[in-house]
N, C-alpha and C positions, 0 to 999 in steps of 0.2 A: 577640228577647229580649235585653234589654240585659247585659253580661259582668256578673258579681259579682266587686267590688271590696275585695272581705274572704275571710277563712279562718274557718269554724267547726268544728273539731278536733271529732272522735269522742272520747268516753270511753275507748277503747283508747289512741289519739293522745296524747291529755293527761297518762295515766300514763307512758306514755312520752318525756316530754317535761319532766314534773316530773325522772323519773331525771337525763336529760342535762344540765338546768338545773342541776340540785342540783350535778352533777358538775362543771359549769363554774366555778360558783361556788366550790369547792374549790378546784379545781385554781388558779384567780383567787386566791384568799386563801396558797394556800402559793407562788405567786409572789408575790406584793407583802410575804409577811413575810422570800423570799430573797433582794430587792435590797438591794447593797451596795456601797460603793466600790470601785473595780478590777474589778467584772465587767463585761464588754463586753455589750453588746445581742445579740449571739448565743448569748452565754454563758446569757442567760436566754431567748432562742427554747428552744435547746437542751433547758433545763430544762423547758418549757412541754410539746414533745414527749416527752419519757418521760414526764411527767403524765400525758399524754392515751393514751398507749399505754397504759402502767401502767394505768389503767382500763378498757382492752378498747376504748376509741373512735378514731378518725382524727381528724384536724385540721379543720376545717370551714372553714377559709382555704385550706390550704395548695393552691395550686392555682387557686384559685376566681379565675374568669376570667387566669385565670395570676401570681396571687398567689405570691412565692416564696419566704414565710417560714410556720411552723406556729401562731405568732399574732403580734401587733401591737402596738408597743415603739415609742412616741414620748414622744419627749424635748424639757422646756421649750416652745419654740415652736413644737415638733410636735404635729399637731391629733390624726391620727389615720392608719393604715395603716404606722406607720414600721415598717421592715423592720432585723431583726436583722443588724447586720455586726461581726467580729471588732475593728475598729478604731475602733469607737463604745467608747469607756469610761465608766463610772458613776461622776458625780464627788458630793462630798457636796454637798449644797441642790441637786440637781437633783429636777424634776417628770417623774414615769414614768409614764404612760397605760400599763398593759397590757390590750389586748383580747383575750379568748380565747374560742374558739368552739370547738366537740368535738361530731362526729356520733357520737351511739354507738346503734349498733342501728340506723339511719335515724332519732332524732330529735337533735335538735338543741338545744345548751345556747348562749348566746352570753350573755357580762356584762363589761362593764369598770370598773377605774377608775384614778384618779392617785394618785400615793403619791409623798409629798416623801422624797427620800433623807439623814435628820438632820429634825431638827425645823422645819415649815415656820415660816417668819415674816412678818410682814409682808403687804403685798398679795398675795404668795403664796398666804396663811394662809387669805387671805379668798376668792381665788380658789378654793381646794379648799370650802370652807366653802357657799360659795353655789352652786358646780353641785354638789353631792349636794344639797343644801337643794332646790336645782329640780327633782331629781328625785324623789326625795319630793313636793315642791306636787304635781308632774305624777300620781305614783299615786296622793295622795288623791281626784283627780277624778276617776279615771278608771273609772268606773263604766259600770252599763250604761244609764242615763240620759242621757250626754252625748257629746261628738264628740270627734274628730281633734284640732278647732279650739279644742276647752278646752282638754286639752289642751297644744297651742304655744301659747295664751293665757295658760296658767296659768306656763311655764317660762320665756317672754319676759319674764313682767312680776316673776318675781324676780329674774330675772340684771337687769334694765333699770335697775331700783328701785336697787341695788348698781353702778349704775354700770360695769355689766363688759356682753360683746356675746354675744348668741348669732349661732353659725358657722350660716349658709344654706343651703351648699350640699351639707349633708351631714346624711341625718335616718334617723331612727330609722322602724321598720318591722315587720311582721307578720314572723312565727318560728313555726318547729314542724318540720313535716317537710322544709320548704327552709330555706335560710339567711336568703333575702329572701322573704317572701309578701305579697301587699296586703294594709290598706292600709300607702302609705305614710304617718309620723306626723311631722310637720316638727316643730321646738322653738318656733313663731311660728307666728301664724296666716295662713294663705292662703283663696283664695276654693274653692279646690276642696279645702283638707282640713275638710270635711262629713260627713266617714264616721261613721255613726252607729255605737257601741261597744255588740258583741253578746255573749252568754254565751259561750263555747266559742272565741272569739276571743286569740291568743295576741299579744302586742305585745313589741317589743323597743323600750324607751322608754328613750335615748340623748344627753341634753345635752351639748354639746359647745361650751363660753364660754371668750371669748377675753378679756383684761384691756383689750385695745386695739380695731381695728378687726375689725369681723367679718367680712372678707375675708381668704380665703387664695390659694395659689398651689401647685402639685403640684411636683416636685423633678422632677428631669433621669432618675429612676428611675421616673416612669410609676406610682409611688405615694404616698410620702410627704407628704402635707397640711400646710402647715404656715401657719402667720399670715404674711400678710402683711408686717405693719408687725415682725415680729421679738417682741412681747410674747409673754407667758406664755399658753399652752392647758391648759383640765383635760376631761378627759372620764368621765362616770358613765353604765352601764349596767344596766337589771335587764330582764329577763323578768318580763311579768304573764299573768296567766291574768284575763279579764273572769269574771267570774261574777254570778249575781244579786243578789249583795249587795256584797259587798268586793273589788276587788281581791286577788286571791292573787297574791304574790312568791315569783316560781320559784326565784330567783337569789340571794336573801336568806338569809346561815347565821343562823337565829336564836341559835346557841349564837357568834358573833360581836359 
């Protein structure tokens, strides 16, 4: 019998899973409204970790495959994994990727996004503008009608349209009781992302657009992502829940 290449979450699972999400997303929104000039990128790991204690959950990075920060602080032409250090400091018109993940109870929250530090401008402006805009396209498709392959169909062809690159080698993925579950959900489409999107299936659907080439390069630290060519990266996160009719957004504060 061939392996099942997807997760279909129990009703106990799924409650369980709204919690953490919800919580993620919190905790995500009162970090992005505490960056500020002069705080260092540890200065807001830091913060990140009393968040996720503060609500009774663990880190869901910290560790993971020997990740060594509580969540994930990249800056400008950092893609994604940058790692909080004391000597990283937060200047104004910078772009902040935070990603935060929180195991609480064994299930699992995970959501990110970019936040200009001062009013974004410019090409910047429009970088932040069109990967949430892709991530959005991507949840209205994402029904239980359709595949994988809508879709990184649907995210490629607004970041493309916009003249900006989605990042290859780094895609978004099933969530719930692990951090990564099948399938994986590329931002582009391939010939093997065909996974047919089932009820009870939980997605962590993750655009990750670079203003320049969409190649990156890993730093001397074994984690940090960053472009290539040096332009600007933004990255957006949400948690869905497939269901029979709409998509539900795990990760979404609607009072935001």
């Amino acid at each position: 019998m061939a392996k099942r290449n997807y997760v279909i979450h129990s009703e106990h699972e799924v409650a369980g899973i709204r919690k953490a999400a919800r919580q993620a997303g919190e905790i995500l929104e009162f970090l992005c409204n505490s960056i500020r000039p002069g705080l260092s990128t540890l200065d807001i790991d830091q913060l990140g970790q009393n968040e996720i204690e503060k609500a009774g959950g663990e880190s869901a990075f910290y560790n993971y495959h020997g990740f060594p920060a509580h969540i994930c602080i990249s800056v400008n032409d950092e893609v994604v994994h940058g790692i909080g250090r004391a000597n990283r400091i937060i200047q104004m018109g910078d772009l902040v990727s935070l990603d935060v993940g929180i195991n609480l109870n064994g299930f699992i929250g995970d959501t990110a996004r970019t936040v200009s530090v001062g009013p974004p401008v410019g090409t910047a402006a429009k970088l932040l503008a069109v990967t949430e805009k892709s991530l959005f396209d991507a949840i209205d498709v994402a029904t239980a009608d359709r595949t994988t392959r809508d879709i990184g169909e649907t995210v490629q062809r607004t970041v493309v349209r916009e003249g900006f690159s989605v990042v290859k080698d780094f895609v978004g993925h099933g969530c719930g009781v692990k951090l990564h579950e099948p399938p994986e959900v590329p931002n582009y489409p391939t010939k093997k992302s065909r996974e047919k999107l089932r009820p009870g299936m939980v997605l962590a659907l993750e655009p990750m657009v670079n203003i320049g080439s969409h190649k990156v390069t890993i730093d001397s630290d074994g984690w940090t992502v960053r472009t290539i060519d040096g332009s600007l990266s933004a990255h957006f996160e949400h948690m869905i829940l497939i269901t029979e009719s709409e998509p539900e957004v795990l990760t979404w504060l609607k009072s935001v």
